[in-house]
TORDOTOR-622192 format. One record per residue (C-alpha): residue in three letters; x, y, z. Coordinates in steps of 0.1 Angstrom, whole numbers, plus 5000, padded with zeros to 4 digits. Layout:
REM residues N
alaXYZ/...
REM end
This chain:
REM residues 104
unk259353096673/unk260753096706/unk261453446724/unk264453316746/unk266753256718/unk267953436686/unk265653496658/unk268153406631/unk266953126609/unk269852906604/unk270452636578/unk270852256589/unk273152016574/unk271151756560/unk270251976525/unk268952306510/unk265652406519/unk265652286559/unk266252616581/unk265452626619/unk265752876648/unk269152946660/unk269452796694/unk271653066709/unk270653286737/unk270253666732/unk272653856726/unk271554196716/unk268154316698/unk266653976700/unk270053836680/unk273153576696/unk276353766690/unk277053536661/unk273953686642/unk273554006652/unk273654256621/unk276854476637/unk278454076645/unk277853996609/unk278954346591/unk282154346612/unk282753996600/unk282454106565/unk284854366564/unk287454216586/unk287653896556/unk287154206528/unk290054356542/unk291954026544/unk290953936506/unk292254276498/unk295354216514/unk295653876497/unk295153996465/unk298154256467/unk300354006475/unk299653816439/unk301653866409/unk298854016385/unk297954236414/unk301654406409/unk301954376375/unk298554576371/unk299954866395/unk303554846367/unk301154956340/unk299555216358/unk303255336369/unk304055306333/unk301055456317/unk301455766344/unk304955796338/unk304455806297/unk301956096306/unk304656306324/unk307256256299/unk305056366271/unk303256686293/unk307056756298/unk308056686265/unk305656976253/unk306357196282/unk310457176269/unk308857276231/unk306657556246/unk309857696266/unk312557636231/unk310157776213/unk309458106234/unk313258086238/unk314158076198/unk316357816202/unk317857596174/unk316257276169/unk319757096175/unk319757176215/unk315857046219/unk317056716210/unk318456486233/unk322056306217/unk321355956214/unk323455746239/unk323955376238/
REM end
């Protein structure tokens, strides 16, 4: 293994199975910038984030986050709903004025 260059073991073109030394100079703790573990982790994120970002952009992505508006929404109606009873209730009031006239 040569000292001079970067200890990253890279993969050759010609098939699986044939790896050699990278043949870039030193960068930083015996590592070329391309390899070295910050380099690589940075990399990583930066296409994460950009897959992320992608993925909001798709149409399953925003239907997904309409049924969790949905679903949160049919939570609050119906912890409202029984806060409404609670208060009529407490309130004695007849059971015409807790419902709501139909409209349509």
């Amino acid at each position: 293994m040569d000292e001079t260059r970067c200890r990253e073991e890279v993969q050759k073109r010609l098939g699986w199975g044939y790896f050699y030394q990278c043949s870039r100079k030193i960068w930083k703790d015996g590592y070329c910038k391309q390899h070295h573990p910050e380099s690589v982790k940075k990399r990583q994120e930066k296409a994460t984030r950009r897959h992320e970002e992608s993925q909001k952009k798709t149409c399953w992505y925003k239907l997904n986050e309409a049924q969790k508006t949905i679903v949160d929404q049919a939570a609050e109606i119906k912890r409202l709903k029984a806060e409404l009873e609670k208060t009529n209730k407490e309130m004695r009031l007849p059971l015409f004025l807790m419902e709501r006239p139909e409209t349509g």
